[in-house]
PDB file with SEQRES, HELIX, SHEET and CRYST1 records, atoms N, CA, C and O in Angstrom:
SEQRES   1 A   69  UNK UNK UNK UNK UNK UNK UNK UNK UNK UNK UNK UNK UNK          
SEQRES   2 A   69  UNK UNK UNK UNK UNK UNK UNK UNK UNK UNK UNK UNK UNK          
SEQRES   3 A   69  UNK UNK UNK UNK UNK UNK UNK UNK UNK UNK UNK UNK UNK          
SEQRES   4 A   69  UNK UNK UNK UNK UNK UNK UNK UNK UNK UNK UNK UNK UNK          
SEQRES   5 A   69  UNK UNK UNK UNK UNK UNK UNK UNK UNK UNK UNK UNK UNK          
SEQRES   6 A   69  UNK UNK UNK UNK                                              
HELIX    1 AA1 UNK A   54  UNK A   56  5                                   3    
SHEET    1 AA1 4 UNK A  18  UNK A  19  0                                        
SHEET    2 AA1 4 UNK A  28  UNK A  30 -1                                        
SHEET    3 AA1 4 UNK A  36  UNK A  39 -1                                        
SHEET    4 AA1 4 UNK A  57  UNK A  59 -1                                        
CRYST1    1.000    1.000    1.000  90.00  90.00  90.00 P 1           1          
ATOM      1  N   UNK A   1      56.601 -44.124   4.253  1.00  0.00           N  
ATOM      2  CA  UNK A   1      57.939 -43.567   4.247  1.00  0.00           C  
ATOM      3  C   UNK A   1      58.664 -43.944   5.536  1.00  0.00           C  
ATOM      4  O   UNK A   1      58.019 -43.767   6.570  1.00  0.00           O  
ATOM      5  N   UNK A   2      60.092 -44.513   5.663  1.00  0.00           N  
ATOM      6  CA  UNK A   2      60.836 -44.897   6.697  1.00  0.00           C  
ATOM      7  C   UNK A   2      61.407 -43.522   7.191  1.00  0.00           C  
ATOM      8  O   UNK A   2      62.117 -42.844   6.449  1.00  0.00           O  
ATOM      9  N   UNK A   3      61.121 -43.178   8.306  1.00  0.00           N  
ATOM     10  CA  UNK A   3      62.015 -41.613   8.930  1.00  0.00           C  
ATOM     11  C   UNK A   3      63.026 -42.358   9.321  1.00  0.00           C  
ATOM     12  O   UNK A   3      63.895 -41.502   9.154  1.00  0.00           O  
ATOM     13  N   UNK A   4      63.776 -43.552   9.827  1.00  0.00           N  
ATOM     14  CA  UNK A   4      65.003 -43.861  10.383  1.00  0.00           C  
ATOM     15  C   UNK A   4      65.837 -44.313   9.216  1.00  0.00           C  
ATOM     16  O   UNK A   4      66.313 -45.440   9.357  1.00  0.00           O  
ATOM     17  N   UNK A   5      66.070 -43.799   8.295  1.00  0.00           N  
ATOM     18  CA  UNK A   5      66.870 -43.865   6.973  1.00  0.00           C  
ATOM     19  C   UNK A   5      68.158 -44.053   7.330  1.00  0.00           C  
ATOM     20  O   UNK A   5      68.719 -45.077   6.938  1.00  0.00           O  
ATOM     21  N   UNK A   6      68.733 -43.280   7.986  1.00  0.00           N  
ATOM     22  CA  UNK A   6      70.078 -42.951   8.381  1.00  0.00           C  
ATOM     23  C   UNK A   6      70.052 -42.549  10.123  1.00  0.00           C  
ATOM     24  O   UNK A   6      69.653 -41.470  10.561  1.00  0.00           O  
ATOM     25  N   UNK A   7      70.500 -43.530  10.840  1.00  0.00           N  
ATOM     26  CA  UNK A   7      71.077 -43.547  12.139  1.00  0.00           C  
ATOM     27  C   UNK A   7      72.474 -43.285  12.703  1.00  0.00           C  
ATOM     28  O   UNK A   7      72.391 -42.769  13.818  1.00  0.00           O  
ATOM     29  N   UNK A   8      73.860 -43.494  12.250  1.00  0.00           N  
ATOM     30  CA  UNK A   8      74.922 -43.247  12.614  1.00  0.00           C  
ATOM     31  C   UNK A   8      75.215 -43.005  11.093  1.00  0.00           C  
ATOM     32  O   UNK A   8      74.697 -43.501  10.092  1.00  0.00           O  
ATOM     33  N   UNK A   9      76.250 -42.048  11.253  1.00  0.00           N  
ATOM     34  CA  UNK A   9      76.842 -41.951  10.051  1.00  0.00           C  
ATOM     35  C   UNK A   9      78.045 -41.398  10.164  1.00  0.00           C  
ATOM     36  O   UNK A   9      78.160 -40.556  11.055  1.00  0.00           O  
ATOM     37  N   UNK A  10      79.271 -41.713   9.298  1.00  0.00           N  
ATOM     38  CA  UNK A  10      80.756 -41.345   9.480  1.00  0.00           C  
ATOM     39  C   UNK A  10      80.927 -41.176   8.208  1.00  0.00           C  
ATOM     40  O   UNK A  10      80.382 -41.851   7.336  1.00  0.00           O  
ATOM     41  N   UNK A  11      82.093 -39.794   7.944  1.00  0.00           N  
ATOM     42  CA  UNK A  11      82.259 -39.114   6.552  1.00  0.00           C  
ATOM     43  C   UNK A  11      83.282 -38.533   6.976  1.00  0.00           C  
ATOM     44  O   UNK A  11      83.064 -37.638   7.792  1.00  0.00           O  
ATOM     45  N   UNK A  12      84.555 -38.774   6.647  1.00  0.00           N  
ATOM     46  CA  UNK A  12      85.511 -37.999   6.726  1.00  0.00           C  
ATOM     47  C   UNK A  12      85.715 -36.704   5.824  1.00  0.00           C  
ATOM     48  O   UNK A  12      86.102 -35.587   6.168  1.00  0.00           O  
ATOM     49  N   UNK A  13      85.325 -37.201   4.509  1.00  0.00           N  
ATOM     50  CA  UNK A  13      85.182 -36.335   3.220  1.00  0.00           C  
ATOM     51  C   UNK A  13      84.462 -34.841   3.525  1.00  0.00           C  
ATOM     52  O   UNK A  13      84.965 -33.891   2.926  1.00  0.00           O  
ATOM     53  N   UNK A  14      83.358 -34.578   4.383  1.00  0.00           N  
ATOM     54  CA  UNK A  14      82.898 -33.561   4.683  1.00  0.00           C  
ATOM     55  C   UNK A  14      83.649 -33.109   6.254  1.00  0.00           C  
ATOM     56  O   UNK A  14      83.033 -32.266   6.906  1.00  0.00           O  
ATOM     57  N   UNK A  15      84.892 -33.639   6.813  1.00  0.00           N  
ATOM     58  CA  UNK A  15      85.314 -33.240   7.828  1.00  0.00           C  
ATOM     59  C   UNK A  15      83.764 -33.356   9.159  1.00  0.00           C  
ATOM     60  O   UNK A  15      83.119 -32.661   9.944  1.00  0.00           O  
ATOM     61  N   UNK A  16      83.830 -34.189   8.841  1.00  0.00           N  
ATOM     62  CA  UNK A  16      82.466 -34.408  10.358  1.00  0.00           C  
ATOM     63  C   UNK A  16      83.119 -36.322  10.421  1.00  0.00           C  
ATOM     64  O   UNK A  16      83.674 -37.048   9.596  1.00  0.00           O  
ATOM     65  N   UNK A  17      82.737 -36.468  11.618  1.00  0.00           N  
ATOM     66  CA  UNK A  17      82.988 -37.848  12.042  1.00  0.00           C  
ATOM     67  C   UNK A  17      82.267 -38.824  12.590  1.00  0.00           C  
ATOM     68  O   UNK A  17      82.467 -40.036  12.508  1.00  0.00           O  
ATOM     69  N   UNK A  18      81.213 -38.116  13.290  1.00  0.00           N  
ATOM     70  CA  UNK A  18      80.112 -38.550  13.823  1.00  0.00           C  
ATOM     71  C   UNK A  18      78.900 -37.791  13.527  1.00  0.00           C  
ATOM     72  O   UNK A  18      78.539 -36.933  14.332  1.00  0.00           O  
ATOM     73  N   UNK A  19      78.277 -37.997  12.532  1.00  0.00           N  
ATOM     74  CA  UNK A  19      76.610 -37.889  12.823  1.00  0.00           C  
ATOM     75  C   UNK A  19      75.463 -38.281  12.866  1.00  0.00           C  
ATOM     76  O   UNK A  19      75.037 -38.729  11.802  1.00  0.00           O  
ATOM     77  N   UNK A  20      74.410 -38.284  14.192  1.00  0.00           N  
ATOM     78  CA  UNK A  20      73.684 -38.870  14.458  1.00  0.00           C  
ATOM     79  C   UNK A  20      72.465 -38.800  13.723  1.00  0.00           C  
ATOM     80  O   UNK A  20      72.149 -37.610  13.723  1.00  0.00           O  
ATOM     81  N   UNK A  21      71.537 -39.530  13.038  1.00  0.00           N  
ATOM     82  CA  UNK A  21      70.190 -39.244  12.979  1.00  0.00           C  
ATOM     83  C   UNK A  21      69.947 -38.018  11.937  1.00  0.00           C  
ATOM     84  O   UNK A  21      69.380 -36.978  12.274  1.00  0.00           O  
ATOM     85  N   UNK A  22      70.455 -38.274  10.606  1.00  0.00           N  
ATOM     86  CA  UNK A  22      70.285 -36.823   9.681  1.00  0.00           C  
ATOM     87  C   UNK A  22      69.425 -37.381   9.024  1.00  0.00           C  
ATOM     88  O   UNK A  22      69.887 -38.499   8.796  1.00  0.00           O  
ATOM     89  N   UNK A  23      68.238 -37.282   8.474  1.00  0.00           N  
ATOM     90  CA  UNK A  23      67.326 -37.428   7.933  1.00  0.00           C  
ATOM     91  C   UNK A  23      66.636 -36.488   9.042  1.00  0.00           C  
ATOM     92  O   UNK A  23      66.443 -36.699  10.240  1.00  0.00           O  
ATOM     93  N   UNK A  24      66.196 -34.897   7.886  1.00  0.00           N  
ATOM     94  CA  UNK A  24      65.455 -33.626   8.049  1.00  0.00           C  
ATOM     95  C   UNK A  24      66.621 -32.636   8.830  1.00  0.00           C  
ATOM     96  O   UNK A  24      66.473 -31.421   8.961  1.00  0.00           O  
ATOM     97  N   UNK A  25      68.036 -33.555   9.416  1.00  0.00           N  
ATOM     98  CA  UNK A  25      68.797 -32.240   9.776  1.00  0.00           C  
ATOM     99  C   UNK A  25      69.145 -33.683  11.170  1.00  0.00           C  
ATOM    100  O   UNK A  25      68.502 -34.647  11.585  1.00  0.00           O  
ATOM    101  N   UNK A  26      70.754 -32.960  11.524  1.00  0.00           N  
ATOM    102  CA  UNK A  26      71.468 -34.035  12.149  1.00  0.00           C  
ATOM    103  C   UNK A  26      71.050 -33.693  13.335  1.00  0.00           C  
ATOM    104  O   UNK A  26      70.884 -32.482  13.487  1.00  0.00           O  
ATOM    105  N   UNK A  27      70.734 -34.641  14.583  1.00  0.00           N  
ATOM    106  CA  UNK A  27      70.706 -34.325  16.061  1.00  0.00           C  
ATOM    107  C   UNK A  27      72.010 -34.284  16.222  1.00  0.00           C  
ATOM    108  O   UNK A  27      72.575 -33.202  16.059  1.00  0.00           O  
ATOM    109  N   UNK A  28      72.518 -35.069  16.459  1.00  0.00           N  
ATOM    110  CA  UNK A  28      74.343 -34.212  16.782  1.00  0.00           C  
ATOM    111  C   UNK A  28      75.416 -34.817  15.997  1.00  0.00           C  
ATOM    112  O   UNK A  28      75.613 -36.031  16.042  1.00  0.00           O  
ATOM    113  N   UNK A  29      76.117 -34.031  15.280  1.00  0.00           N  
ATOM    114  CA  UNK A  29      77.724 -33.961  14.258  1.00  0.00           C  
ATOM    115  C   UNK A  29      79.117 -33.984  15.468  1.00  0.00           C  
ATOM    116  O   UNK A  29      79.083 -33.267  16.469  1.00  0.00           O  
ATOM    117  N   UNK A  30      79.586 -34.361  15.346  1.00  0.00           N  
ATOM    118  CA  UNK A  30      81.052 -33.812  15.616  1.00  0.00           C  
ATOM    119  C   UNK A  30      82.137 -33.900  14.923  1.00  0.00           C  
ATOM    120  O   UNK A  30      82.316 -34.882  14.203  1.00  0.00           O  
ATOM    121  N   UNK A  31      83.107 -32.839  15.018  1.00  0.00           N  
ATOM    122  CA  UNK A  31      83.817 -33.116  14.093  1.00  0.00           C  
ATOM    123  C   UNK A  31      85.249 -33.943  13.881  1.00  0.00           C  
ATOM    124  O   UNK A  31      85.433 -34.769  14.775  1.00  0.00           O  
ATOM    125  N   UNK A  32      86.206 -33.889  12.961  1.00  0.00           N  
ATOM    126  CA  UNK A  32      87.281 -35.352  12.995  1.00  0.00           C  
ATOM    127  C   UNK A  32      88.108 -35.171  14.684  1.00  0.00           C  
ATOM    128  O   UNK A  32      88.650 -36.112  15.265  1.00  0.00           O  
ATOM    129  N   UNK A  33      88.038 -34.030  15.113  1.00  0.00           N  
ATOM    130  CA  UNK A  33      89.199 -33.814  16.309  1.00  0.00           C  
ATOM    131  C   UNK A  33      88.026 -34.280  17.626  1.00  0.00           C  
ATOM    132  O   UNK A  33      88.694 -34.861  18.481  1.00  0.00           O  
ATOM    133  N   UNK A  34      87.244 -34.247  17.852  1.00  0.00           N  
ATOM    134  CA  UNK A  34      85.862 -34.201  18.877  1.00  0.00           C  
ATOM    135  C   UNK A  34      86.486 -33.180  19.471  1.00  0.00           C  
ATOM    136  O   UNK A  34      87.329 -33.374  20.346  1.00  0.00           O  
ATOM    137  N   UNK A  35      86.080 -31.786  18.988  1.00  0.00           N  
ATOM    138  CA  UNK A  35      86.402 -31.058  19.970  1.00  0.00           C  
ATOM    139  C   UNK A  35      85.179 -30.138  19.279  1.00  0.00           C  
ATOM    140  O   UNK A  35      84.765 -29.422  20.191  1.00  0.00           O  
ATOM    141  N   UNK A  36      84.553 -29.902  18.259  1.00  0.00           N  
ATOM    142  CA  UNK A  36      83.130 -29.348  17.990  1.00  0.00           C  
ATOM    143  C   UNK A  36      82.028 -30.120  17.202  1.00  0.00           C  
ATOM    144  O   UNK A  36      82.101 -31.097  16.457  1.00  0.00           O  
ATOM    145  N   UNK A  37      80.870 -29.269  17.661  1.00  0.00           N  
ATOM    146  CA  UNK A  37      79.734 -30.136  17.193  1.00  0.00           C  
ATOM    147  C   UNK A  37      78.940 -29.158  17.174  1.00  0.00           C  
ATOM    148  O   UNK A  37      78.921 -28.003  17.600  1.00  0.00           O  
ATOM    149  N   UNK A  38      77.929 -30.208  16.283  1.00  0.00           N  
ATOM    150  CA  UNK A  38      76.396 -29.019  16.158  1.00  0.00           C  
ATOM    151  C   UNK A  38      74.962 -30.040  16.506  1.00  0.00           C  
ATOM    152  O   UNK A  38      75.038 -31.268  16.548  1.00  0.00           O  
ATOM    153  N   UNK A  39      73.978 -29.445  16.682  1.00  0.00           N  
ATOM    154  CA  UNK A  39      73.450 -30.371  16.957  1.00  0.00           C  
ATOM    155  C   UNK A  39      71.863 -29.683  16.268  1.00  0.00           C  
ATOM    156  O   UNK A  39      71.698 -28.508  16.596  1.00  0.00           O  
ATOM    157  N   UNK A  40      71.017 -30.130  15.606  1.00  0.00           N  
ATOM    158  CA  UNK A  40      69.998 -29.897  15.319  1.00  0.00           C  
ATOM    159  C   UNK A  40      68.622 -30.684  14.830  1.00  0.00           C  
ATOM    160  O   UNK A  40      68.647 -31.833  14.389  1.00  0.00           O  
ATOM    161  N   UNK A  41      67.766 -30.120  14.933  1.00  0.00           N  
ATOM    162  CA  UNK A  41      66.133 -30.360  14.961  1.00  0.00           C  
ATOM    163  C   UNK A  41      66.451 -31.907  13.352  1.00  0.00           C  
ATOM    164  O   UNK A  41      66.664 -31.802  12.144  1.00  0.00           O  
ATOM    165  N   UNK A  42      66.323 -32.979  14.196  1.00  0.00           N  
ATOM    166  CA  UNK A  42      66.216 -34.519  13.518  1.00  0.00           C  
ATOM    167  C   UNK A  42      64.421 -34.967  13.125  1.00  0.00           C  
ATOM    168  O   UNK A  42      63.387 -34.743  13.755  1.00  0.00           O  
ATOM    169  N   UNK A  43      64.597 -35.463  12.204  1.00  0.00           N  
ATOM    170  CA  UNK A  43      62.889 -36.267  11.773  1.00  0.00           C  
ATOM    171  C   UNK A  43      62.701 -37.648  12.376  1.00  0.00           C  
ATOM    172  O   UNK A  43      61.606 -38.154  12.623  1.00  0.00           O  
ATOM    173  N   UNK A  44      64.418 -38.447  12.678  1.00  0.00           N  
ATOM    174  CA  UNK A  44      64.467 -39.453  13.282  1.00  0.00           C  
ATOM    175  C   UNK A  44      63.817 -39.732  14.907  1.00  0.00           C  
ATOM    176  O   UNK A  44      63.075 -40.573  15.415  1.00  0.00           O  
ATOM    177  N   UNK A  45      64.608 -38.431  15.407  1.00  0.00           N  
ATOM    178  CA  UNK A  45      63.704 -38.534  16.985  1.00  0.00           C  
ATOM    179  C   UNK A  45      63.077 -37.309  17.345  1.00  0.00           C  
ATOM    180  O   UNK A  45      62.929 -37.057  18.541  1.00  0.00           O  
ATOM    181  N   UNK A  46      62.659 -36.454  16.405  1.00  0.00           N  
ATOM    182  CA  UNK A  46      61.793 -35.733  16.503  1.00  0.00           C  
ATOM    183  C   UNK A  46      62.232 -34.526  17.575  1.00  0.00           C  
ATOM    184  O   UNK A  46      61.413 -33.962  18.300  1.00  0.00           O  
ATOM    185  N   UNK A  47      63.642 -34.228  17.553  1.00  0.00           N  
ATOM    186  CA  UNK A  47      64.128 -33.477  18.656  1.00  0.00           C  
ATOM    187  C   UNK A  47      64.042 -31.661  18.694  1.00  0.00           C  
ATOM    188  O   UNK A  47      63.818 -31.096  17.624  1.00  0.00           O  
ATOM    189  N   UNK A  48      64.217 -30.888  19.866  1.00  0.00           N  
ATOM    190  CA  UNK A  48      64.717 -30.197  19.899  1.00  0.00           C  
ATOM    191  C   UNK A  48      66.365 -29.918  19.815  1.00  0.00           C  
ATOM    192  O   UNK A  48      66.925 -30.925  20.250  1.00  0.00           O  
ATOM    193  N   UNK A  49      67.252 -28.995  19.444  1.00  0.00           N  
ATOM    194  CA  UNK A  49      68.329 -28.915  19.152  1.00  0.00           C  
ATOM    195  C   UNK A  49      68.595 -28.966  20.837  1.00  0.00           C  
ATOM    196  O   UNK A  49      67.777 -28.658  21.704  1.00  0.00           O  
ATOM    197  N   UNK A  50      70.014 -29.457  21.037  1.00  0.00           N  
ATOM    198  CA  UNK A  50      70.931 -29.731  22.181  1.00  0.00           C  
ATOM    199  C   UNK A  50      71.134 -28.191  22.808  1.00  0.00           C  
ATOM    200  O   UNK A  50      70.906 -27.922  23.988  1.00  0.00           O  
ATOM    201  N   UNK A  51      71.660 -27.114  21.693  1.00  0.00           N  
ATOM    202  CA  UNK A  51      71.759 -26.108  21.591  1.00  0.00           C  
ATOM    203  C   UNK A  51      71.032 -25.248  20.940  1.00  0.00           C  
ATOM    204  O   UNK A  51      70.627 -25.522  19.811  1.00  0.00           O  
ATOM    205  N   UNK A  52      70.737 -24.030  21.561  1.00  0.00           N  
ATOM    206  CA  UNK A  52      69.715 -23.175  21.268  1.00  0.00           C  
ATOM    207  C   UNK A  52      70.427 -21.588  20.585  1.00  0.00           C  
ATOM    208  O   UNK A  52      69.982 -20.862  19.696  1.00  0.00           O  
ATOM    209  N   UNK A  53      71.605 -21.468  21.375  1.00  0.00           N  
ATOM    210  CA  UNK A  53      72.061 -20.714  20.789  1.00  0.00           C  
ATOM    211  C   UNK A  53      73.275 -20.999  19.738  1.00  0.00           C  
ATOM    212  O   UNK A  53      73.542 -22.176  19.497  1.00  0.00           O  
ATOM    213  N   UNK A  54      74.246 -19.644  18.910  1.00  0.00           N  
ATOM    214  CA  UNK A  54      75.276 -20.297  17.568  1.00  0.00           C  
ATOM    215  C   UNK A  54      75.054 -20.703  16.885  1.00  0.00           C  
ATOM    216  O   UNK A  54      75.938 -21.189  16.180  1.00  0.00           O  
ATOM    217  N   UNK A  55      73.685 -20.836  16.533  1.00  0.00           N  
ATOM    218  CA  UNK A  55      73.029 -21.897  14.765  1.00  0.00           C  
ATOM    219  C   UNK A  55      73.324 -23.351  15.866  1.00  0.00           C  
ATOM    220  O   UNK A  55      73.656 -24.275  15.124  1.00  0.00           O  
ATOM    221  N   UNK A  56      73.312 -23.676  16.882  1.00  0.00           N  
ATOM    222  CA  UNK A  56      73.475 -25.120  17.496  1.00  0.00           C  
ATOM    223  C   UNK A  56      74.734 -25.609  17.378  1.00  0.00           C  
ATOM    224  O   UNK A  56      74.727 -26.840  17.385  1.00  0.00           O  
ATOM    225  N   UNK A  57      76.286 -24.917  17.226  1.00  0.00           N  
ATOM    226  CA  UNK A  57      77.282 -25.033  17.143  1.00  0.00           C  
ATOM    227  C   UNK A  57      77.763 -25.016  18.701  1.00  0.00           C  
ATOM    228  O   UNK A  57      77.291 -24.367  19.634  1.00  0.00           O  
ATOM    229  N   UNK A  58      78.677 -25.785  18.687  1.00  0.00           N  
ATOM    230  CA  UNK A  58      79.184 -25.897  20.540  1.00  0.00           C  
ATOM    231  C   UNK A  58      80.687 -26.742  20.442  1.00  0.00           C  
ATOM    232  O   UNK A  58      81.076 -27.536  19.586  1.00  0.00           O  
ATOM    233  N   UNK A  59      81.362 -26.231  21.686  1.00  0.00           N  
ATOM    234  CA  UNK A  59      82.607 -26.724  21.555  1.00  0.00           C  
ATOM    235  C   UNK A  59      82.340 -27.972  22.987  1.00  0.00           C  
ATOM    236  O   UNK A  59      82.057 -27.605  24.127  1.00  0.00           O  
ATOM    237  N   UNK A  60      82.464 -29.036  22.686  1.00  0.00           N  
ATOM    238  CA  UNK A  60      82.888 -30.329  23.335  1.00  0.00           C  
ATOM    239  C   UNK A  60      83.522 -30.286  24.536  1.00  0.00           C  
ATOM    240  O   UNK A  60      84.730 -30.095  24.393  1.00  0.00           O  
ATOM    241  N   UNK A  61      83.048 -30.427  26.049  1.00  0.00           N  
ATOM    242  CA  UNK A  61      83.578 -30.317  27.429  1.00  0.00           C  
ATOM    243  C   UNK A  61      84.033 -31.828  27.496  1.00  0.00           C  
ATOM    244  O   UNK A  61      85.198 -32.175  27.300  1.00  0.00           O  
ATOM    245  N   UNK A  62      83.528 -32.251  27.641  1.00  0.00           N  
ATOM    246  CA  UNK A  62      83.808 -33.605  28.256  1.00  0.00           C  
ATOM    247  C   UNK A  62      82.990 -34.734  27.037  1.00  0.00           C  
ATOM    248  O   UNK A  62      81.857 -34.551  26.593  1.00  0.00           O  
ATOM    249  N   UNK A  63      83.724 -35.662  26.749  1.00  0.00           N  
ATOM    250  CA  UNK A  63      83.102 -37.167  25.990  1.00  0.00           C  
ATOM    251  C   UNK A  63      83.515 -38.324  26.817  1.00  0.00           C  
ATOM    252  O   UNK A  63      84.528 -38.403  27.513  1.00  0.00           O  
ATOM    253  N   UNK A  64      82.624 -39.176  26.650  1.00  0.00           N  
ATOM    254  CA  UNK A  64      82.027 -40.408  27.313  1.00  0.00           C  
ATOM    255  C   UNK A  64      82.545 -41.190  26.032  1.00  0.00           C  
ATOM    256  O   UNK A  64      82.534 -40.652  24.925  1.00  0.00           O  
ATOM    257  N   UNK A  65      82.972 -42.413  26.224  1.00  0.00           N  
ATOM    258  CA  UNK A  65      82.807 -43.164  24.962  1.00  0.00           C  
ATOM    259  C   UNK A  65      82.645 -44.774  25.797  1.00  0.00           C  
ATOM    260  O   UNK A  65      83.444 -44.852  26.731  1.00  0.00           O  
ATOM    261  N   UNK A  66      82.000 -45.699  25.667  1.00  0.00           N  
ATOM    262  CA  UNK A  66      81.756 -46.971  25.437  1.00  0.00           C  
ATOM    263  C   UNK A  66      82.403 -48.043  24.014  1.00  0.00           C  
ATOM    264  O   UNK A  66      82.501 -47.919  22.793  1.00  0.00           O  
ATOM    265  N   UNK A  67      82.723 -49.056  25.009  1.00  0.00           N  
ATOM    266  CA  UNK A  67      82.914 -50.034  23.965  1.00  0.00           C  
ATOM    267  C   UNK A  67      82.527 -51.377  24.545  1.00  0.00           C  
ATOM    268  O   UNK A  67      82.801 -51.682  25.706  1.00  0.00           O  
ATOM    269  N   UNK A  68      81.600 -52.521  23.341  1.00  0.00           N  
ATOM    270  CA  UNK A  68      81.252 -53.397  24.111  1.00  0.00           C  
ATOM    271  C   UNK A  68      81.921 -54.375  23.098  1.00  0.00           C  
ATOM    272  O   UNK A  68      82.374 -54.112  21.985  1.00  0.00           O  
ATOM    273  N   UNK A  69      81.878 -55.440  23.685  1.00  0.00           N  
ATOM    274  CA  UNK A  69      82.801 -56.743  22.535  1.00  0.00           C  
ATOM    275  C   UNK A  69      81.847 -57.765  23.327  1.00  0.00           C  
ATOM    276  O   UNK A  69      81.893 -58.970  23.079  1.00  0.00           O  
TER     277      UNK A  69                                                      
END                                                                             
């Protein structure tokens, strides 16, 4: 069985925009505005949630973004 099924994923349709690594549950979502996210226990990297408390729901301080060409 492949656990890295799904690595990035974008869905406007469910109002999420970014989620990382969902296969068994997403390490981190955010949503279309980046101003919330959730983050939880992944099969991909085998994580603990980002957040421990809110069901792993959190509002967005600061984003980083990269771009390479």
């Amino acid at each position: 069985m492949r656990v890295n099924v799904l690595f990035v994923y974008l869905d406007q349709v469910r109002c999420m925009l970014l989620s990382v690594a969902c296969r068994g549950g997403c390490a981190i979502t955010l949503d279309e505005n980046l101003l919330h996210g959730r983050s939880e226990h992944s099969e991909t990297f085998d994580n603990e949630p980002l957040v421990a408390s809110h069901n792993g729901f959190f509002v967005v301080a600061v984003m980083e973004v990269f771009a390479f060409h």
